[in-house]
N, C-alpha and C positions, 0 to 999 in steps of 0.2 A: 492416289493409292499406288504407294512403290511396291513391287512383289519383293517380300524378304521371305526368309526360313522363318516364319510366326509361331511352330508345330514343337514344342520338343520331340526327339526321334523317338521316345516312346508311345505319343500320343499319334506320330503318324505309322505305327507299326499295328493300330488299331482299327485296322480296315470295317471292321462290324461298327465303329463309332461313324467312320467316315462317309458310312454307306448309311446312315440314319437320314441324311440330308441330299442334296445338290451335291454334289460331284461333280469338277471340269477339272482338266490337265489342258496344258498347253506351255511349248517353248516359251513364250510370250509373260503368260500370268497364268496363275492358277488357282483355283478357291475349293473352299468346301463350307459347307454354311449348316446354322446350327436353328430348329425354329420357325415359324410361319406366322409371320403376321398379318398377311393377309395372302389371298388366294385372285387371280382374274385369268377368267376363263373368257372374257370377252372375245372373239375374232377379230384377229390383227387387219381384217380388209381395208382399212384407210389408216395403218400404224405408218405407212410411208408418207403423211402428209402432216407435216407439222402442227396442222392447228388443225386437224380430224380430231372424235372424237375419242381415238385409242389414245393419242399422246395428249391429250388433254386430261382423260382419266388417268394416266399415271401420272402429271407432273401432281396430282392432285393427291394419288396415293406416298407417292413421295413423301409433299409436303408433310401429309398428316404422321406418318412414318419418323418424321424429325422431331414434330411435337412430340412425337412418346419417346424420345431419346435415341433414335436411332441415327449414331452420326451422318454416314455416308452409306443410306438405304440402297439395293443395287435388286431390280429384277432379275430371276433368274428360270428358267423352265427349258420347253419346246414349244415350238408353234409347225402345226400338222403341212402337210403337203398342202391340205385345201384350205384357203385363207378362211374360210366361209365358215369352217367346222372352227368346235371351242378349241383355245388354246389350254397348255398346260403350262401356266406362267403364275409366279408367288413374289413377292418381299419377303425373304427371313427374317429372322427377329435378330440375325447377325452372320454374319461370316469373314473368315480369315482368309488370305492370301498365303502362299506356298510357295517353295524350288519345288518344279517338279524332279530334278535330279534326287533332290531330298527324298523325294516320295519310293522314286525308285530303287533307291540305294537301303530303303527299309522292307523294300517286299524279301518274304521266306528265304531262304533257300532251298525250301520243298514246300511245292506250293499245295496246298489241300484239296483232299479227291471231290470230284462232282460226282453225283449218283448216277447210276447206272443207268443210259437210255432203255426206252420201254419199246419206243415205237419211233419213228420219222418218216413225214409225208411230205413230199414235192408236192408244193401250192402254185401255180397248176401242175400238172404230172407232164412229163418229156413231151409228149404227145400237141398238148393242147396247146404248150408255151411255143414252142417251134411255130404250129398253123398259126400262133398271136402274133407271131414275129413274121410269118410269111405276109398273112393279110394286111401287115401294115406298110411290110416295103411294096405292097402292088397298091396302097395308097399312095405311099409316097413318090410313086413312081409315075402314079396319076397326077401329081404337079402339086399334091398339098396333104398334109404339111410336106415340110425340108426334112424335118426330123422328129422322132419321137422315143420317148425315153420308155422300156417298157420293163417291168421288172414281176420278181415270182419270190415265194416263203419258203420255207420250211419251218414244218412246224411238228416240236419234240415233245414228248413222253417222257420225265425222268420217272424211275421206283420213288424217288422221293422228292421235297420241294428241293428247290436250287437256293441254293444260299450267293445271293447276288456279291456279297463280298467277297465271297471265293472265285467269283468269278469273274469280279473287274480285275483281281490280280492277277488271275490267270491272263485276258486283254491286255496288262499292262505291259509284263512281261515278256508276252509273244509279240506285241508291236511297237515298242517302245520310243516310237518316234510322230507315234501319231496323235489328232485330240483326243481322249478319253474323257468318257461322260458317264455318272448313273443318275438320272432322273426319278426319283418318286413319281408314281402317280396316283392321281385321285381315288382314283377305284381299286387303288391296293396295287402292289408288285414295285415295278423300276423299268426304265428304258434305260438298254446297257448297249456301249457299242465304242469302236474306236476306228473314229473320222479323220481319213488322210487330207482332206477338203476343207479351205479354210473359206467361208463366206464372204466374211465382215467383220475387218477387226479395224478401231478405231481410236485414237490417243488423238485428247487437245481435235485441232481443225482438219490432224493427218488420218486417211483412211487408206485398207491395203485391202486386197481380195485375191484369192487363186484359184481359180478356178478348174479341174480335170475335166478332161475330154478326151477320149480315145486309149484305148488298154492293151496289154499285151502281159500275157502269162510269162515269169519269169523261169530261169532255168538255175537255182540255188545248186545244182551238186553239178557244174559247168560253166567258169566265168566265162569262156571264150563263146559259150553258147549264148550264157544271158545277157553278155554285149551284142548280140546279133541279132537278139530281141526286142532292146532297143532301140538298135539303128535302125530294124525295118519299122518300127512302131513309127519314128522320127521323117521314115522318109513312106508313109501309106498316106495314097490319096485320101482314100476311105475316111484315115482315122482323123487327118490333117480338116480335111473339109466340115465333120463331125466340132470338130475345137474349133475352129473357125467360125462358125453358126455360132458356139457359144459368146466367146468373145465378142465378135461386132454386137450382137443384140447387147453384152455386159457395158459394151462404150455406148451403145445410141441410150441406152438408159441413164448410166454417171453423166454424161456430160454437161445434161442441163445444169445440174445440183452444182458442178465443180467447179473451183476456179483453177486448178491444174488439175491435168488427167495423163498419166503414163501407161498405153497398154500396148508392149511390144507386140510388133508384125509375126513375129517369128516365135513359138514355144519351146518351150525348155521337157526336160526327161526332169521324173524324179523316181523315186520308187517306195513301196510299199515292202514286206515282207515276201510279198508274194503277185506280186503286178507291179509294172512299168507304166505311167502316165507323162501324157501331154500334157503340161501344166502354162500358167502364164501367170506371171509376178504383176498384178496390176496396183498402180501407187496413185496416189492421188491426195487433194485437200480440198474439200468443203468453202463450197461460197456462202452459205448462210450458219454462221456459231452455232444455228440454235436445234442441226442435226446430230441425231446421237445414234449410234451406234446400232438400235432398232429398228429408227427410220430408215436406215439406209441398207439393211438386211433386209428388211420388208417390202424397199423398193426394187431388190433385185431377185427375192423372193417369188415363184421358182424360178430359177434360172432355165435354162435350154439345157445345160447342164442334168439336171431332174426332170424338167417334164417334155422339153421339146424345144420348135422351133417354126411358124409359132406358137405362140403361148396358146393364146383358145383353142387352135384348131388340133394343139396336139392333145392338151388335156381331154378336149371331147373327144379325141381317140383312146387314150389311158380308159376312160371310161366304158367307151364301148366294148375294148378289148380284153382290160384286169379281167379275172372273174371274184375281185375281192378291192376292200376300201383302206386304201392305202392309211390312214389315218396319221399318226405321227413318224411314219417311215417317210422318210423321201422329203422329210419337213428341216428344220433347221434348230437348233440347240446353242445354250449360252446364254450371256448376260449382261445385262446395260447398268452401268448405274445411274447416279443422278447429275450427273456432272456430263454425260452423255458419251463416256469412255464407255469400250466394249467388245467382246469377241461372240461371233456366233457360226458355227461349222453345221454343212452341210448334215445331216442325219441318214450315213449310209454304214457300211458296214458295222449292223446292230442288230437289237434282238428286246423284245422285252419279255420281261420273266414273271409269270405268275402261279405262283406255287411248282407244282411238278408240269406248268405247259411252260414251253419258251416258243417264240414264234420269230427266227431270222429272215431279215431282209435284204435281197441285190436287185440292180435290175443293171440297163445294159442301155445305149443309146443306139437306134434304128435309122439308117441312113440308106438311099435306094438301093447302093448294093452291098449291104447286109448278108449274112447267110445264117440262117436260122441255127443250124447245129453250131456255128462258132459265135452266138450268141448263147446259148445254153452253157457251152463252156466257159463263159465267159462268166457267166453269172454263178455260177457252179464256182472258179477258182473266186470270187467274190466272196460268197460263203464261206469258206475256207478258212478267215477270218476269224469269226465267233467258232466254227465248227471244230478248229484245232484246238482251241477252249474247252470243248467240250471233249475233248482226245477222240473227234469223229472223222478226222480227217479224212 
């Protein structure tokens, strides 16, 4: 599957078509899909082992997918923060490849209004999120976990329902460098959101990952400012040690699987619209043909990155601490096909929309010396994201 232009420029200026299905954007590839031929909501807990029984039932839905004519069948959904909980994962009954330049080069040039917010509440409120973030650095300061990821909602009121196509273009337009995704979901509405964070992208035996760690709010009406926001970001113990945790845990996990693994010592800056990240270009190739691009999302699925460092003992913090169930926030979005090609990004900077509620999601990574109010802002300029979407900035 090459990515070409498949769209004539009218049918991609059709955003209400677009937004009937699967929706991804990516520099890489990118699809929109038409149809559901079947639905699996199984929990991915053993998708990272080849011959479990998550990739067993899909080579099986594959196959049958072929019999009824479906050339080159590709899963596509979300799979939630907690492995355990169902997934939101389909076969279409077809979809096309994209330029996303194409895509972008057909949005408005007045982009259509969203309704007028009613109401907006901070999930937890200043108060509560701050003592979440204290209580966890005097764990983590008690020797366990190393790290923990802890994150909060906002959750909106429009006069009227939200028309999610009006609203990925609005995402597209305001970030237009990063993954864009609108997911359907089962019970009505879409997960809408645009992910600077690439998990797991994979072509043929080659697989690549980038992982963020560590943030810093930029200074857009000030270049000589917001270069000095990234050299301090570049040079904090804090943030450095923070992406560090992520990384090693990201190699002791690939390494088994790989028969080369590239994960530079040192991170790179990149940026967002609106935040500076620590990122790290990690490359790599597959020692067994028969991993596809699921297996190996699922195997690094959550990262340190999302939930911590370690894994159990930060989640059963997330849980102690949330006062709410993360469910497809903080999870992972994209798509495999059957040839085991695939991309899937991180599920952060997003929101899903159902009628007149929208409910956005950030959270922030806790490390021992942490400070609670430059966590709040942190996750506040995280928001900012969807929230300028919504002209609430």
């Amino acid at each position: 599957m090459v990515e070409t232009s498949t769209f004539e420029n009218a049918w991609l200026k059709d955003f209400s078509a677009l937004c009937r299905g699967f929706l991804f954007t990516s520099p890489w590839r990118s699809l929109v899909t038409q149809g559901c031929y079947t639905t699996i909501a199984t929990p991915v807990q053993d998708a990272a082992l080849l011959q479990g029984d998550f990739q067993q039932q899909l080579r099986q839905h594959f196959a049958a997918a072929k019999k009824q004519g479906i050339a080159n069948p590709i899963l596509v959904g979300a799979i939630p923060f907690d492995v355990s909980q169902p997934a939101a994962l389909f076969i279409p009954e077809s979809h096309r490849t994209f330029n996303r330049a194409d895509l972008q080069s057909a949005l408005p040039s007045s982009l259509s209004e969203l309704p007028q917010v009613r109401r907006r509440t901070a999930v937890p409120d200043h108060a509560v999120f701050t003592r979440m973030v204290a209580d966890a650095v005097a764990t983590i300061q008690g020797g366990d976990p190393d790290k923990v990821v802890l994150s909060r909602l906002m959750d909106i009121v429009t006069e009227h329902p939200v028309d999610t196509a009006a609203l990925i273009q609005r995402v597209i337009a305001q970030n237009p460098n990063s993954y864009h995704f609108h997911v359907p979901l089962a019970e009505g509405g879409a997960l809408v959101g645009a992910s600077p964070e690439l998990m797991l992208r994979k072509q043929g035996r080659d697989f690549s990952s980038c992982p963020l760690a560590g943030s810093a709010r930029r200074h857009p009406d000030s270049a000589s400012e917001d270069r000095a926001a990234g050299n301090t970001l570049m040079h904090s113990g804090k943030d450095r040690h923070e992406h560090q945790l992520v990384t090693d845990a990201m190699r002791a996990t690939l390494q088994p699987r790989s028969r080369l693994l590239s994960v530079p010592t040192v991170p790179s800056l990149i940026t967002t619209a609106t935040l500076w990240h620590l990122a790290t270009q990690i490359d790599g190739e597959v020692q067994d043909e028969r991993e596809n691009a699921l297996s190996l999302a699922c195997l690094l699925h959550p990262t340190p990155a999302l939930s911590g460092f370690p894994h159990a003992r930060a989640q059963q913090l997330i849980q102690q601490l949330e006062p709410f169930d993360r469910q497809l926030f903080g999870g992972i979005v994209g798509w495999c096909d059957s040839e085991g090609n695939g991309e899937w990004v991180v599920t952060i900077r997003c929101g899903t929309v159902h009628g007149a509620r929208v409910r956005l999601f950030a959270g922030a990574g806790i490390v021992a010396d942490s400070q609670p109010e430059s966590e709040w802002r942190e996750t506040g300029v995280k928001l900012d994201t969807m929230l300028r979407a919504f002209g609430l900035q």
